[in-house]
KEROZA-386648 format. One record per residue (C-alpha): x, y, z; residue in one letter; residue number from 0. Coordinates in Angstrom, 3 decimals, decimal comma. Layout:
BEGIN
@px = X	py = Y	pz = Z	res = a	n = NUM
...
//
This chain:
BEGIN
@px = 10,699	py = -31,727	pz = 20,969	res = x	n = 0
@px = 7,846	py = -29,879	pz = 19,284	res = x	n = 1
@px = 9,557	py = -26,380	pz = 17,794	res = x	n = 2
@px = 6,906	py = -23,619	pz = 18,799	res = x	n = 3
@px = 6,882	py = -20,005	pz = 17,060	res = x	n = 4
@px = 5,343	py = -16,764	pz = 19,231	res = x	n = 5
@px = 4,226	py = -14,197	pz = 17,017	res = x	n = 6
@px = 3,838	py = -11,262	pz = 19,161	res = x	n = 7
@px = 2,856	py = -7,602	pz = 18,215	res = x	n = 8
@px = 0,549	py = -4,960	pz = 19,439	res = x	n = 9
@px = -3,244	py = -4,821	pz = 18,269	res = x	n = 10
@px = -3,744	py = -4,151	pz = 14,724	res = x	n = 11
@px = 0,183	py = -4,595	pz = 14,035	res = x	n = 12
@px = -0,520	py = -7,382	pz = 11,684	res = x	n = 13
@px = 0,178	py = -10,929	pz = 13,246	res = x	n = 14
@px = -2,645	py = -12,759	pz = 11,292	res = x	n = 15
@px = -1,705	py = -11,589	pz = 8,050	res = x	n = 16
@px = 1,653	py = -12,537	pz = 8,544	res = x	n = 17
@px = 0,703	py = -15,753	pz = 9,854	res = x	n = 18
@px = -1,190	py = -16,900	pz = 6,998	res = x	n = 19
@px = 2,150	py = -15,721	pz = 4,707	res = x	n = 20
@px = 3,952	py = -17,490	pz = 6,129	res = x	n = 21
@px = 1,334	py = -20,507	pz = 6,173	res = x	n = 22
@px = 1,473	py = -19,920	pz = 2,411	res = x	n = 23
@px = 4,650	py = -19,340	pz = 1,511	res = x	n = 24
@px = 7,279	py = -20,519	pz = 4,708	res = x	n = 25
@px = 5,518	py = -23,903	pz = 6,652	res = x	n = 26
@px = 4,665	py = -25,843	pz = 3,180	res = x	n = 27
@px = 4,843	py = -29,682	pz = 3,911	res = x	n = 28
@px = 4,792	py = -28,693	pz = 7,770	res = x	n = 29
@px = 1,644	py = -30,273	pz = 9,738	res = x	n = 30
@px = 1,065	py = -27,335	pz = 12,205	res = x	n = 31
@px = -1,096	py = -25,919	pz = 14,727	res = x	n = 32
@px = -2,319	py = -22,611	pz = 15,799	res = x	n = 33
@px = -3,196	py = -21,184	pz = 19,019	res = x	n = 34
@px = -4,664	py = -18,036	pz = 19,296	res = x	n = 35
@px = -5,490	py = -15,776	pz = 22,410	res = x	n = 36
@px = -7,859	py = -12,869	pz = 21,260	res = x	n = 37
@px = -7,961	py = -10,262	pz = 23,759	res = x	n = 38
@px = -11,982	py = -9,536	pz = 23,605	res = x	n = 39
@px = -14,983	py = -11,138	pz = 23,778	res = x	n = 40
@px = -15,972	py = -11,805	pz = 20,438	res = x	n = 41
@px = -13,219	py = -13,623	pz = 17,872	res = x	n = 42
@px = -13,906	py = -12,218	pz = 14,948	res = x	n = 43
@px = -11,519	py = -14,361	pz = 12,967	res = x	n = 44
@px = -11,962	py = -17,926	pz = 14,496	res = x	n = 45
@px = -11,948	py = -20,628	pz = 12,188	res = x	n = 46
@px = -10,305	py = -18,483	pz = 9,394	res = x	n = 47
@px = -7,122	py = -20,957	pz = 9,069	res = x	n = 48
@px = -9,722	py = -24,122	pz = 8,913	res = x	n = 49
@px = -9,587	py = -24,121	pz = 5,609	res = x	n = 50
@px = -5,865	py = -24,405	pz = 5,046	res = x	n = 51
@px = -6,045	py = -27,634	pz = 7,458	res = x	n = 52
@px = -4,867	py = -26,209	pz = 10,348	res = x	n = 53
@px = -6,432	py = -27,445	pz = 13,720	res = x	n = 54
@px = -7,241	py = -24,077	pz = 15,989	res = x	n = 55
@px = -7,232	py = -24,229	pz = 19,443	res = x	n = 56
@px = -8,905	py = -20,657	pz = 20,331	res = x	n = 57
@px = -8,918	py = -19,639	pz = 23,694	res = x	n = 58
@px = -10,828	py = -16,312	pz = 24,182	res = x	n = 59
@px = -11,566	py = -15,973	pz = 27,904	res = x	n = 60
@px = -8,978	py = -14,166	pz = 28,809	res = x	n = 61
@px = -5,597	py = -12,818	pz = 28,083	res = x	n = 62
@px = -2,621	py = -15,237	pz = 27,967	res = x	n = 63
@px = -0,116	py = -13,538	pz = 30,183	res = x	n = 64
@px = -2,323	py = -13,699	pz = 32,973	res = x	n = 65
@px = -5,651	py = -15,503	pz = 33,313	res = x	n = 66
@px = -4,577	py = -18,127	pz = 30,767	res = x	n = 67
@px = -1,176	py = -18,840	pz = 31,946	res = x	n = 68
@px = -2,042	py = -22,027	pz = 34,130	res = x	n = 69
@px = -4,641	py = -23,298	pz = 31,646	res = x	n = 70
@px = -2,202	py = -22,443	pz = 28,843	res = x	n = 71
@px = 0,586	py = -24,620	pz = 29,727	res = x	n = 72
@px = -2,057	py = -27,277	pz = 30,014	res = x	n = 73
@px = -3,523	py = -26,687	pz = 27,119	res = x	n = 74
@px = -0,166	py = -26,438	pz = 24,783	res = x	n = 75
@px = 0,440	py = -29,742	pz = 26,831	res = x	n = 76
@px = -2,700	py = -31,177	pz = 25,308	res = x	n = 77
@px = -2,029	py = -29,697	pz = 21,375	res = x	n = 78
@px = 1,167	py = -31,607	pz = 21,790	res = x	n = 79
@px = -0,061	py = -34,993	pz = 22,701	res = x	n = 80
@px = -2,749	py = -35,181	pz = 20,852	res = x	n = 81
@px = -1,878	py = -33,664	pz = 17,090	res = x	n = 82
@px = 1,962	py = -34,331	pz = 17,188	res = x	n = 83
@px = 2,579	py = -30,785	pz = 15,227	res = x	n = 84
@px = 5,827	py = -30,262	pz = 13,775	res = x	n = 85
@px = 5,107	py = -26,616	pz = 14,495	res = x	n = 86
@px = 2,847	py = -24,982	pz = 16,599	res = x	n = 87
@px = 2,236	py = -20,872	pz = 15,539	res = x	n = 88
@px = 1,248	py = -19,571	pz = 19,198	res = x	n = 89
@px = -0,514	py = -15,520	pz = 18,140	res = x	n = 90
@px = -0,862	py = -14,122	pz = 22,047	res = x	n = 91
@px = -3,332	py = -11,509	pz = 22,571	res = x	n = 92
@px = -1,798	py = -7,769	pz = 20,981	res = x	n = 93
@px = -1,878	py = -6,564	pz = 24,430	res = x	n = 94
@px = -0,003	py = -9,606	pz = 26,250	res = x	n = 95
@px = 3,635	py = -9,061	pz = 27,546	res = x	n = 96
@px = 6,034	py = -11,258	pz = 25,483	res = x	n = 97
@px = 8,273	py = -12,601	pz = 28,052	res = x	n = 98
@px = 4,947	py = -13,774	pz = 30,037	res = x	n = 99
@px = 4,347	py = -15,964	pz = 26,848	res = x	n = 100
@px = 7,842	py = -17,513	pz = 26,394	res = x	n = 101
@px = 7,793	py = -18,312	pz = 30,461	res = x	n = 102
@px = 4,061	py = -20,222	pz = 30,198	res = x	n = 103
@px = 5,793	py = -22,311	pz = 27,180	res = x	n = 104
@px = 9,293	py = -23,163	pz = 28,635	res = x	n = 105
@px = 7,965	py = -24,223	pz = 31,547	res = x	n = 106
@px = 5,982	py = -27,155	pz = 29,224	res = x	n = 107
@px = 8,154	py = -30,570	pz = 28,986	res = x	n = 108
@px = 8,958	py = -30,808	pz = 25,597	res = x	n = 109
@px = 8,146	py = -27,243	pz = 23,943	res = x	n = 110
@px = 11,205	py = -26,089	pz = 22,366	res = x	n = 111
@px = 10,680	py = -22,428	pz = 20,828	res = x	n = 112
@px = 11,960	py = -22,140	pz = 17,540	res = x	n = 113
@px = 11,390	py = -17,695	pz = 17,335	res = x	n = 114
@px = 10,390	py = -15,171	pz = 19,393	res = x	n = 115
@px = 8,987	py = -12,900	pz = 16,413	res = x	n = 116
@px = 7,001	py = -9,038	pz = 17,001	res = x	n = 117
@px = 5,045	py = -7,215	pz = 14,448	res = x	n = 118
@px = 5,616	py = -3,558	pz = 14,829	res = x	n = 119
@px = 3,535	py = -1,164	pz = 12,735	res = x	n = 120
@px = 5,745	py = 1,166	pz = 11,522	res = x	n = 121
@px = 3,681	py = 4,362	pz = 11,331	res = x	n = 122
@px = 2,302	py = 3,784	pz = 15,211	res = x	n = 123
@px = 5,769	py = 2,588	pz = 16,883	res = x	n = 124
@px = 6,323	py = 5,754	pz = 18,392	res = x	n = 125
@px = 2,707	py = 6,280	pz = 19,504	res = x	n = 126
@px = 2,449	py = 3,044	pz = 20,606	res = x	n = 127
@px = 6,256	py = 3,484	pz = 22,740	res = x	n = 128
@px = 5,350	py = 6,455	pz = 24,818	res = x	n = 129
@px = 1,781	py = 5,349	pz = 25,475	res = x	n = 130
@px = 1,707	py = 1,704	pz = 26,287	res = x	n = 131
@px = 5,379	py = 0,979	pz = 27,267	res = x	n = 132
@px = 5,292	py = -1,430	pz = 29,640	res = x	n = 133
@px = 3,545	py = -3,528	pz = 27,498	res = x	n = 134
@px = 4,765	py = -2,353	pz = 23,737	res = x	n = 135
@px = 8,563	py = -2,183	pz = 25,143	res = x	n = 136
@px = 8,111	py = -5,538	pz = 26,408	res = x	n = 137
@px = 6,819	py = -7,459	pz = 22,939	res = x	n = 138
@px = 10,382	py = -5,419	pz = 21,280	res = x	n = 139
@px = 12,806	py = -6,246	pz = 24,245	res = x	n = 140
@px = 12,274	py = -9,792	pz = 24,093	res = x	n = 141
@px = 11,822	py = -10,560	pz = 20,595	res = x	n = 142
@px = 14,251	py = -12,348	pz = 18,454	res = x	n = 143
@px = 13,165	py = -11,006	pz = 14,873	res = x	n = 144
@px = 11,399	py = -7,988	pz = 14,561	res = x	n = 145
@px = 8,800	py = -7,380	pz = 11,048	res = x	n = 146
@px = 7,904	py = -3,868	pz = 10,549	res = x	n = 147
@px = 4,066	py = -3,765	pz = 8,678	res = x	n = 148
@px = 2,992	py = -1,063	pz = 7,140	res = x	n = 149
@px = 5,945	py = 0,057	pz = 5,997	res = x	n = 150
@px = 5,052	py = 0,632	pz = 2,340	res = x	n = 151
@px = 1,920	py = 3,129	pz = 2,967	res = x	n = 152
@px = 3,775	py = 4,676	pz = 6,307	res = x	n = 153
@px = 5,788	py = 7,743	pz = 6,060	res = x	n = 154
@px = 9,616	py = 6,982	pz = 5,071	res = x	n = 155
@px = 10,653	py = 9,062	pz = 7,972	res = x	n = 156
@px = 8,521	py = 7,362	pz = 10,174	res = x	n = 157
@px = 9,620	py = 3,994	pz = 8,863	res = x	n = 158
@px = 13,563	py = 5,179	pz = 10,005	res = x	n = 159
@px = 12,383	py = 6,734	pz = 13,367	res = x	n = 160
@px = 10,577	py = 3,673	pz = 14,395	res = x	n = 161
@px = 13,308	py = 1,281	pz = 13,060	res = x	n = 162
@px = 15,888	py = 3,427	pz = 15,142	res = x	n = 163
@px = 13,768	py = 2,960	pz = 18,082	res = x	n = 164
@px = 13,215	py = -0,577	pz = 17,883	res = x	n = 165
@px = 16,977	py = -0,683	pz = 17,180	res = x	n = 166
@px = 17,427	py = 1,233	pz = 20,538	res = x	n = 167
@px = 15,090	py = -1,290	pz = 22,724	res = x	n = 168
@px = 16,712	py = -4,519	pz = 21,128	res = x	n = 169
@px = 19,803	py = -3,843	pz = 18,940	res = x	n = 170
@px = 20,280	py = -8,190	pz = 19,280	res = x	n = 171
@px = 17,131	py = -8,990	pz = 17,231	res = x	n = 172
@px = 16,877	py = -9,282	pz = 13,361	res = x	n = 173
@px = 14,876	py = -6,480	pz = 11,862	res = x	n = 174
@px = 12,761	py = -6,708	pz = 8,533	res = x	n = 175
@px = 11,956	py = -3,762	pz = 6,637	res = x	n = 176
@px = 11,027	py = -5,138	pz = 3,171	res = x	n = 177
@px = 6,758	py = -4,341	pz = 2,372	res = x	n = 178
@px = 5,966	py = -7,876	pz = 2,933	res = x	n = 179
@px = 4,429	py = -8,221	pz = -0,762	res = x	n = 180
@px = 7,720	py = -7,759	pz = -2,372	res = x	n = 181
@px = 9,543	py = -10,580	pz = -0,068	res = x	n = 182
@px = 8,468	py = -13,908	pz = 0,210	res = x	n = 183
@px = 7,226	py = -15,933	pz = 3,018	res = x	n = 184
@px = 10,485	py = -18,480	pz = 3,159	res = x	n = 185
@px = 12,817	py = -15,279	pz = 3,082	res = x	n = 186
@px = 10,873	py = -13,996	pz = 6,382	res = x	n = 187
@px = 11,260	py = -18,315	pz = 8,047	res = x	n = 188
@px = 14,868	py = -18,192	pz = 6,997	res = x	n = 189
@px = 15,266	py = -14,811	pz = 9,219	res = x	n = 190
@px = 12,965	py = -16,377	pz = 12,421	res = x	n = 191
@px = 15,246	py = -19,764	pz = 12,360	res = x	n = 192
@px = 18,037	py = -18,147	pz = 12,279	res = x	n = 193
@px = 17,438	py = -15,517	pz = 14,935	res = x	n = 194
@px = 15,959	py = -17,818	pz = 17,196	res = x	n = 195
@px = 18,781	py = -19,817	pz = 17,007	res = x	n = 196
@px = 21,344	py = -16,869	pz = 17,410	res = x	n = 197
@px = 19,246	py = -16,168	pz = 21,079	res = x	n = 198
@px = 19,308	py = -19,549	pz = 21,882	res = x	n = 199
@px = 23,580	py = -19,804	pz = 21,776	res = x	n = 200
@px = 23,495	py = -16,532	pz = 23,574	res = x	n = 201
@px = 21,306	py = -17,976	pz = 25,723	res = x	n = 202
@px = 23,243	py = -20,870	pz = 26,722	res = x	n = 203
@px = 26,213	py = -18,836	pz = 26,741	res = x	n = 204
@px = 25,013	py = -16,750	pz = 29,447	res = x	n = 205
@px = 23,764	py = -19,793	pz = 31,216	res = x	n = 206
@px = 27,190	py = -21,259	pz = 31,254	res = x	n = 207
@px = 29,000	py = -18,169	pz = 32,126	res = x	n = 208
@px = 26,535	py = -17,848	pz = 35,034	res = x	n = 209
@px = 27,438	py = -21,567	pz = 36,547	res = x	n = 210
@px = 31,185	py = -20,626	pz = 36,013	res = x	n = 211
@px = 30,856	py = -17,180	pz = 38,189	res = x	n = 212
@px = 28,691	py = -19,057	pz = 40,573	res = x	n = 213
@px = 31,611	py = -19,644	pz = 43,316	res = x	n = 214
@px = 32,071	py = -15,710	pz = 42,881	res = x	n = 215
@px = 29,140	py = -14,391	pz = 44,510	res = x	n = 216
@px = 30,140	py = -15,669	pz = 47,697	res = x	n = 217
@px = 32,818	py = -12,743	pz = 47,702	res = x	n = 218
@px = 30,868	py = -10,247	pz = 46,230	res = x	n = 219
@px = 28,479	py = -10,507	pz = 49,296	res = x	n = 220
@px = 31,437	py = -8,587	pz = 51,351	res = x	n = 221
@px = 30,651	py = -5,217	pz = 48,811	res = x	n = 222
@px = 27,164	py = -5,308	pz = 50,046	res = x	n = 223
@px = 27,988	py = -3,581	pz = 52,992	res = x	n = 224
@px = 29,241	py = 0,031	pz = 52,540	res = x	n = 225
@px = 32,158	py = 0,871	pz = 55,287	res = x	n = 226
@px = 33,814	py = 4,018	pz = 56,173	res = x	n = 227
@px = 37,609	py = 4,637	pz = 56,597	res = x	n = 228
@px = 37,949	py = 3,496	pz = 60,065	res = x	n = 229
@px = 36,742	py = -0,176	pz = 58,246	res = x	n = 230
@px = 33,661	py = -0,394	pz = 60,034	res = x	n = 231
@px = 30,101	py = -1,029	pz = 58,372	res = x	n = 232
@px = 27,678	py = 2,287	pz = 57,935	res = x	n = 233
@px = 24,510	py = 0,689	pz = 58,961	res = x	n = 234
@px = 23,114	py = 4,604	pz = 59,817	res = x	n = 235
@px = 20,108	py = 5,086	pz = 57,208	res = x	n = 236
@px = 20,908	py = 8,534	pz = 57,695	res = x	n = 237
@px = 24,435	py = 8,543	pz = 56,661	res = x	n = 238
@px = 25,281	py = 10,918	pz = 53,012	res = x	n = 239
@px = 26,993	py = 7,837	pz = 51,560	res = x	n = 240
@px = 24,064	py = 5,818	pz = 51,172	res = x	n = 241
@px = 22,376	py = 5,836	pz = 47,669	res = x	n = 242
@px = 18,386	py = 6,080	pz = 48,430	res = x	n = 243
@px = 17,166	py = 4,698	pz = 45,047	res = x	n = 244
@px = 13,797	py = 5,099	pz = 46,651	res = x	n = 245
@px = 13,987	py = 8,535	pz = 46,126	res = x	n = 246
@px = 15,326	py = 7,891	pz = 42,834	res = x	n = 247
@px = 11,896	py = 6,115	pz = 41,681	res = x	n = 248
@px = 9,898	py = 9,146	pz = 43,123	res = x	n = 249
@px = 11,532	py = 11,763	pz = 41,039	res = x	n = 250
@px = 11,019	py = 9,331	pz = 37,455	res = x	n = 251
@px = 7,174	py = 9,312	pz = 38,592	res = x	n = 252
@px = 6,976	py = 12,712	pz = 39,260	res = x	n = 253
@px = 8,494	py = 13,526	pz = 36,092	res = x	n = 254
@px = 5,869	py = 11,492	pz = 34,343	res = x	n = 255
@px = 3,458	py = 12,993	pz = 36,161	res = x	n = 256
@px = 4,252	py = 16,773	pz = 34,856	res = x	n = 257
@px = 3,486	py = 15,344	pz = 31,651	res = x	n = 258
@px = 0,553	py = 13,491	pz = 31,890	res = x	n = 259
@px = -2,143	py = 15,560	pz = 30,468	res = x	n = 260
@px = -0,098	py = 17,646	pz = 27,467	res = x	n = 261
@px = -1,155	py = 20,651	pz = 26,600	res = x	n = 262
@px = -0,656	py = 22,805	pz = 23,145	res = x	n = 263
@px = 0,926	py = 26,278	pz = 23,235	res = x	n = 264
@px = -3,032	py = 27,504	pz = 22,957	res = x	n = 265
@px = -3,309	py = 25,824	pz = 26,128	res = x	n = 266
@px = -5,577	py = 23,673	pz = 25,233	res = x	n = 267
@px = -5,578	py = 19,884	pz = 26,200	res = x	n = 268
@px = -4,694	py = 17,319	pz = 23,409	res = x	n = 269
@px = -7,246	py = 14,418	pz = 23,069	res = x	n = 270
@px = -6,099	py = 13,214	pz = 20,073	res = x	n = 271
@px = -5,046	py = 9,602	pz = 20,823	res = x	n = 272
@px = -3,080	py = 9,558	pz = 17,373	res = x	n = 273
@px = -0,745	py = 12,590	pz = 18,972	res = x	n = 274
@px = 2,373	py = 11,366	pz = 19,842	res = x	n = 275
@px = 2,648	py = 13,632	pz = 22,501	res = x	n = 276
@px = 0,371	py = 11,926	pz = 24,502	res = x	n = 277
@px = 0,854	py = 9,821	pz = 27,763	res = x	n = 278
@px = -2,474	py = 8,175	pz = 28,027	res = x	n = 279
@px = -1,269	py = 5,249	pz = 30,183	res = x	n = 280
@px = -1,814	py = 6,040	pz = 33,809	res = x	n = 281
@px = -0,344	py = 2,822	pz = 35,003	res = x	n = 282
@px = 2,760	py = 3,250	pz = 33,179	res = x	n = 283
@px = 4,527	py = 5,899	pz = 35,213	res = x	n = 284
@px = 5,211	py = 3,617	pz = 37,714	res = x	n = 285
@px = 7,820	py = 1,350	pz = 35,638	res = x	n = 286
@px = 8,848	py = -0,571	pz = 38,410	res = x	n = 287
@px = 5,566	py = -2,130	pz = 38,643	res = x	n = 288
@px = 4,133	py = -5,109	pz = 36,925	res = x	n = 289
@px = 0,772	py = -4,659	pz = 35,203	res = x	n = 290
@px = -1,403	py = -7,537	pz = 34,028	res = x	n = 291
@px = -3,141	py = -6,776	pz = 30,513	res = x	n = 292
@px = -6,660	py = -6,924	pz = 31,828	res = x	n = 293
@px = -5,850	py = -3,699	pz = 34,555	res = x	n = 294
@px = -4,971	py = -1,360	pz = 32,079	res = x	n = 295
@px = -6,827	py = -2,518	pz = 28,787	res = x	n = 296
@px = -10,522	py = -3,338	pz = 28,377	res = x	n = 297
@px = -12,456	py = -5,454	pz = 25,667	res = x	n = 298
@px = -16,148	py = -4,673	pz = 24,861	res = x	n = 299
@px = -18,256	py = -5,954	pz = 22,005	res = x	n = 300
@px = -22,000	py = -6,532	pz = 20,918	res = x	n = 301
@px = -24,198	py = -8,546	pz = 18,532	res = x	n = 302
@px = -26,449	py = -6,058	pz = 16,322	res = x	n = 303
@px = -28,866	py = -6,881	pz = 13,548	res = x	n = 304
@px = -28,879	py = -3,477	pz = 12,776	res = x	n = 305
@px = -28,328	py = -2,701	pz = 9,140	res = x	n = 306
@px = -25,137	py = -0,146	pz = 7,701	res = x	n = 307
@px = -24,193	py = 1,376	pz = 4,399	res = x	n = 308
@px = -20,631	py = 1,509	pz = 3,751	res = x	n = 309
@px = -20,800	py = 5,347	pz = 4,305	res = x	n = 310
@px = -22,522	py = 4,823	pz = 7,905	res = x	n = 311
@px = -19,814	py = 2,807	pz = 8,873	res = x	n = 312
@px = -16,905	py = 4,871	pz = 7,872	res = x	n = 313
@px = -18,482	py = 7,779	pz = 9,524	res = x	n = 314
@px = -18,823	py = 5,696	pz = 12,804	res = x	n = 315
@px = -15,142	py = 4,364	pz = 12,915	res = x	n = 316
@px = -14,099	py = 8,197	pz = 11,857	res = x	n = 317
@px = -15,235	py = 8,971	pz = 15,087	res = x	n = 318
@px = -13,655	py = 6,684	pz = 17,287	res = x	n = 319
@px = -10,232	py = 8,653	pz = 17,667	res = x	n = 320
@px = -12,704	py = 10,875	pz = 19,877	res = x	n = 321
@px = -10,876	py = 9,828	pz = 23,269	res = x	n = 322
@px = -12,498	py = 12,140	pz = 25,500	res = x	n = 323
@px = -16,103	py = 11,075	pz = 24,350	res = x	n = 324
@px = -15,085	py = 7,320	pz = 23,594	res = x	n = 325
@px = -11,904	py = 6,467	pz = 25,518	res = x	n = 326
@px = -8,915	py = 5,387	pz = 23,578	res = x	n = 327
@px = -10,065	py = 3,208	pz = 21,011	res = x	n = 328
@px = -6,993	py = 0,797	pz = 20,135	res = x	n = 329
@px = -8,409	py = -1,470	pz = 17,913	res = x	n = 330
@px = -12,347	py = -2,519	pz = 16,664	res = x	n = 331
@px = -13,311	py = -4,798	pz = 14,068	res = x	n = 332
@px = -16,318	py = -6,656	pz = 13,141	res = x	n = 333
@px = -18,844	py = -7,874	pz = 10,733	res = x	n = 334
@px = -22,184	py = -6,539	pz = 9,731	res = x	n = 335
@px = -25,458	py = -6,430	pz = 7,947	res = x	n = 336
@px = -25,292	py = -4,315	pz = 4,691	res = x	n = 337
@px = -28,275	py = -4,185	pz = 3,792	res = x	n = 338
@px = -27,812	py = -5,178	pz = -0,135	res = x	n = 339
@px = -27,133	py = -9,229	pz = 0,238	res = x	n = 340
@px = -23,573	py = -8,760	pz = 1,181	res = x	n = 341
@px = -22,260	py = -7,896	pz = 4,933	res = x	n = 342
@px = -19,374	py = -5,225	pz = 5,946	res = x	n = 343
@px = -16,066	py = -6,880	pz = 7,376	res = x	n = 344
@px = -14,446	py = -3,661	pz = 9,034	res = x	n = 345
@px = -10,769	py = -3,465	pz = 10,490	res = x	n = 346
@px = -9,836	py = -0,198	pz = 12,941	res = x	n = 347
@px = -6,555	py = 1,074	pz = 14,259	res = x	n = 348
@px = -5,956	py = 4,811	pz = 15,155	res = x	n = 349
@px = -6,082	py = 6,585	pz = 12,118	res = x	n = 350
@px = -6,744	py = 3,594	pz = 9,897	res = x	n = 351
@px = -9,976	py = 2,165	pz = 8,495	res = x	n = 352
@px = -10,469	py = -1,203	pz = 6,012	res = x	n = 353
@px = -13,887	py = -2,166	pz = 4,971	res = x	n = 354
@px = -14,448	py = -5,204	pz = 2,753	res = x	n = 355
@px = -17,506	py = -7,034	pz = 1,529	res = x	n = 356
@px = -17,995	py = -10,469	pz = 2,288	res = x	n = 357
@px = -20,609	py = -13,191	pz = 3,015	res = x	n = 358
@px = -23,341	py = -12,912	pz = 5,199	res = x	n = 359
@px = -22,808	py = -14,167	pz = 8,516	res = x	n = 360
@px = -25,524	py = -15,649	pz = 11,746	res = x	n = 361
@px = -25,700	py = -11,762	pz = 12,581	res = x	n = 362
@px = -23,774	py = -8,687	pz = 12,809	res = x	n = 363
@px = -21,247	py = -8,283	pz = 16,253	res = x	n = 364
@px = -18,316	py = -6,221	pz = 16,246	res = x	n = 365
@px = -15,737	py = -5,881	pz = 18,758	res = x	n = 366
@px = -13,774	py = -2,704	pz = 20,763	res = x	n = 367
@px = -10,566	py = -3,126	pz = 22,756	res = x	n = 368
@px = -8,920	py = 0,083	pz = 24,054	res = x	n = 369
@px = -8,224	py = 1,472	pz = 27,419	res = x	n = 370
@px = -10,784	py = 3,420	pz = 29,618	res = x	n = 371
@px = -13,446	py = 2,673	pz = 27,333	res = x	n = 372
@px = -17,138	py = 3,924	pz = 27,662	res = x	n = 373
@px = -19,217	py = 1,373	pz = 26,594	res = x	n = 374
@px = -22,247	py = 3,008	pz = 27,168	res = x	n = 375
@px = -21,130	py = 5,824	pz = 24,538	res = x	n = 376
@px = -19,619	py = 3,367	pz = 22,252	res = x	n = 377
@px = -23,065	py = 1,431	pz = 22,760	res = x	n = 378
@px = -25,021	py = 4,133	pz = 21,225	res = x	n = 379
@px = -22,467	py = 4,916	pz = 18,624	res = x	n = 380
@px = -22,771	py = 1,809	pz = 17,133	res = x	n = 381
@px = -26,811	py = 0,850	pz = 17,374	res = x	n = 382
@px = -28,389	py = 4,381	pz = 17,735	res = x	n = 383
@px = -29,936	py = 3,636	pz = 20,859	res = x	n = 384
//
């Protein structure tokens, strides 16, 4: 049985750097294996764990809950067989649905996971909650050990709003708090193994509680029918006992639907993607529907040889929280030309910027994922043209 960690989390939560922590500091003497699924079309970090002697198996085409989930299982298959890992680290794409992941690997002979973990920035949980749900709620729900990032720059308040929210989705999974540079990397493995083994026994307790009802539901088929007092079944749809849930569904949409578009007490519409007010997510007011990642989100990214100063750059990813001119802008990153030897390595979330120098690379590309992106707007944002 190969043990198999997921490290979940929405874009920009974190995943990579905790990754390579725990590579550091909680897999020593392990011989692992790393699969990533980068939702876009340019992988900005491939090849970044070659170095520590880890074998990547990068698989960029598509996202992992949907496109990939056939050539996934084959592929895990294949990492199995042919590098024997102890471990393998599986980091889905930010935008994939956790429980899609954990289906593609159990259905694998052999795959045993080890911990369901999710990276939840603390300063954006909210946000992130009442904008992307079906997809954010998801990665929380089925986790087994939650790590909140971020939490040593984010607003203390914030930090015990999103904790009691997380708490609220999943109140069975392990929560870490701690800034991650004042706890080490075996501290944060000691809390995965342990959770993941606390939802496996649940796990199989359910299972086995399940076979032992089994003989049950025979008799609970005779409450399926609703009968009046004379003992005969109501099979009038018009009767005032039935319960029309369908009705039920219509008035949740149409309460999400009031709130769609928020407006301030000016009366002015909020396009502020970093107000948590916001319900940006058209898809998500019907919950009771299934979305794949590629219908809601979109990935969009260029090579450039054009050259940047640091301050050109900041100015450029300033503007990005511009919905209305540039969609909602989830995440961008990149590397490029600046212009004195050394290139730009940039890092964007809503309301957060890094920029680091580094080496020169082949040429400058940069990548955008977000939902109802314009690329054509983003296009001349980023080249001038």
């Amino acid at each position: 049985m190969t043990k198999i960690d997921i490290f979940s989390g929405f874009l920009g939560a974190g995943k990579t750097t905790l990754i390579r922590k725990l590579i550091a500091e909680g897999y020593q003497g392990e011989k692992l294996v790393l699969i990533e699924n980068e939702f876009g079309e340019i992988a900005i970090d491939g090849g970044f764990l070659k170095d520590a002697g880890v074998e990547i198996n990068e698989m960029n085409s598509g996202c992992i809950c949907c496109t990939l989930v056939g050539d996934f299982t084959k592929a895990l298959k294949k990492v199995m067989d042919d590098f024997a890992p102890d471990r393998i680290l599986i980091e889905p794409s930010g935008v994939g649905k956790l429980s899609d992941v954990a289906k593609a690997v159990e259905r694998v002979e052999g795959a045993h996971i080890g911990a369901k973990v999710t990276v939840v920035d603390a300063g954006k949980a909210k946000m992130y909650m009442r904008n992307f749900g079906e997809f954010f709620n998801d990665q929380v729900q089925n986790a087994d050990l939650i790590v909140l990032s971020r939490t040593d720059s984010a607003n203390s308040t914030k930090v015990m709003l999103a904790a009691e929210l997380l708490k609220g989705l999943n109140d069975h999974a392990g929560l870490i708090t701690t800034p991650w540079d004042q706890i080490d990397g075996s501290l944060i493995r000691a809390a995965m193994d342990e959770n993941g083994l606390k939802a496996e026994m649940e796990k199989l307790k359910e299972e086995q509680e399940h076979h032992h009802h089994h003989d049950h539901d025979d008799e609970d088929e005779e409450h399926e029918h609703h009968h009046h007092e004379d003992g005969e079944a109501c099979d009038d749809p018009e009767c005032e006992c039935h319960h029309h849930h369908d009705h039920d569904d219509e008035d949740e949409d149409e309460e999400h639907e009031h709130h769609h578009h928020h407006h301030h007490e000016d009366g002015e519409e909020c396009d502020d993607p970093e107000c948590e007010c916001h319900h940006h997510h058209d898809h998500d007011h019907e919950h009771h529907h299934h979305h794949h990642a590629d219908e809601v989100f979109a990935s969009w990214g260029m090579e450039t040889p054009r050259k940047f100063s640091e301050e050109e750059l900041k100015e450029i990813l300033g503007q990005l929280n511009d919905a209305v001119q540039y969609g909602i802008v989830l995440r961008a990153k990149g590397i490029l030309d600046a212009s004195d030897g050394e290139w730009l390595y940039f890092d964007y979330v809503p309301g957060e910027m890094e920029i680091r120098r580094g080496a020169p690379a082949v040429t400058g590309r940069f990548c955008v994922i977000g939902s109802h992106i314009r690329e054509d707007a983003l296009k001349e944002l980023f080249t001038g043209e």
